[in-house]
N, C-alpha and C positions, 0 to 999 in steps of 0.2 A: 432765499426763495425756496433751494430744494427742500426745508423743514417744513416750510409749510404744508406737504404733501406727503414729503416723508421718502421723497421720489421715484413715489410710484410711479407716476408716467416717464420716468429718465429710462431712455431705451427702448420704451415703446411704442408700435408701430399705431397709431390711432387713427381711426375714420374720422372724420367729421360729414356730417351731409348737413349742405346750405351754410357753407364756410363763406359764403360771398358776400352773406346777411349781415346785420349788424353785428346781433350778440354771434351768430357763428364766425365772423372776423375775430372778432376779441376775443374767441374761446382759443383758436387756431392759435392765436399769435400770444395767447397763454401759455400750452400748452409747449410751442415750440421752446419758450424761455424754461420752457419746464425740464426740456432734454428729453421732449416727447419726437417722433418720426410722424409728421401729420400728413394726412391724406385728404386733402378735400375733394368731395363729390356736391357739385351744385348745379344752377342753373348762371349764367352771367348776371353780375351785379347785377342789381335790382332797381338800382338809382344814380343817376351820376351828379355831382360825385358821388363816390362810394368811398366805406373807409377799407374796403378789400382794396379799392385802384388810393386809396391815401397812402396808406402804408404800407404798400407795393408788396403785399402779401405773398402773391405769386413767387415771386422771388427768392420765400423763404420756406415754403412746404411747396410739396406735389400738388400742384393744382389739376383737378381732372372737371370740365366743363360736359357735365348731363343731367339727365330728367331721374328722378328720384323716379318716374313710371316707368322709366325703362328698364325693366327687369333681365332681360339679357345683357345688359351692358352695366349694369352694378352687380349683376351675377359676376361678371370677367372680372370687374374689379375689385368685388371681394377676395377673390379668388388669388387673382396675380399681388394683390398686398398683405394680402391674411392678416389684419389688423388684428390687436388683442384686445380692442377698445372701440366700443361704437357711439360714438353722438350722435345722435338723429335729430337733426333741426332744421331739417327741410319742411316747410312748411308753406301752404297759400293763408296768411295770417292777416289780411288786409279785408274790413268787414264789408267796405264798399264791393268790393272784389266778390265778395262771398256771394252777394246780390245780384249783384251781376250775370256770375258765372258759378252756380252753386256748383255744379257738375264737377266744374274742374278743381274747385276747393275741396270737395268729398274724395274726390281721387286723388288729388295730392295729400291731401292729411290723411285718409283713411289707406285706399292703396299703396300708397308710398309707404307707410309703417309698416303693412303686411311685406310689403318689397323686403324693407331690411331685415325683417324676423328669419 
């Protein structure tokens, strides 16, 4: 497994935001096999079940439960884990949702990326 990467992530410390999600579960629990240090920053699963609560993900990175809008509180956490790696896959990605709640989809997809920059 570590050839396929070449092991670049073995050793390091890596964000993930929206590790709770589907593909952010599976990137996490990649990345962990990888001999990466993963950091998740999300909101609480999304769905129950979840495959974060399946394969008790928690258990095996740093799980950190917040709002990608929270900008003093992912400020801390960049901060306190100095990742060298950032996945940004926090996302409001649901098009009913979008309709809904256009506001809050523009501030999570669009504010939330400015957050991580």
């Amino acid at each position: 497994m570590d050839k396929l990467f070449q092991g670049i992530f073995k050793g390091k410390v890596v964000l993930v935001t929206g590790h709770t999600g589907f593909k952010g579960a599976w990137l996490s629990l990649w990345l962990k096999e990888l001999g990466a240090r993963v950091i998740g920053y999300s909101l609480p699963p999304p769905t129950t079940p979840s495959l974060f609560e399946t394969i008790r993900l928690n258990e095996h990175i740093t799980n950190i439960i917040g709002n990608i809008l929270d900008y003093e509180r992912l400020l801390s956490v960049l901060e306190e884990y100095q990742p060298e790696i950032v996945f940004h896959l926090a996302a409001q990605s649901l098009v009913r949702v979008s309709y809904e709640e256009p506001r809050l989809t523009y501030e999570t997809n669009v504010m939330g990326t400015v957050n991580i920059l």
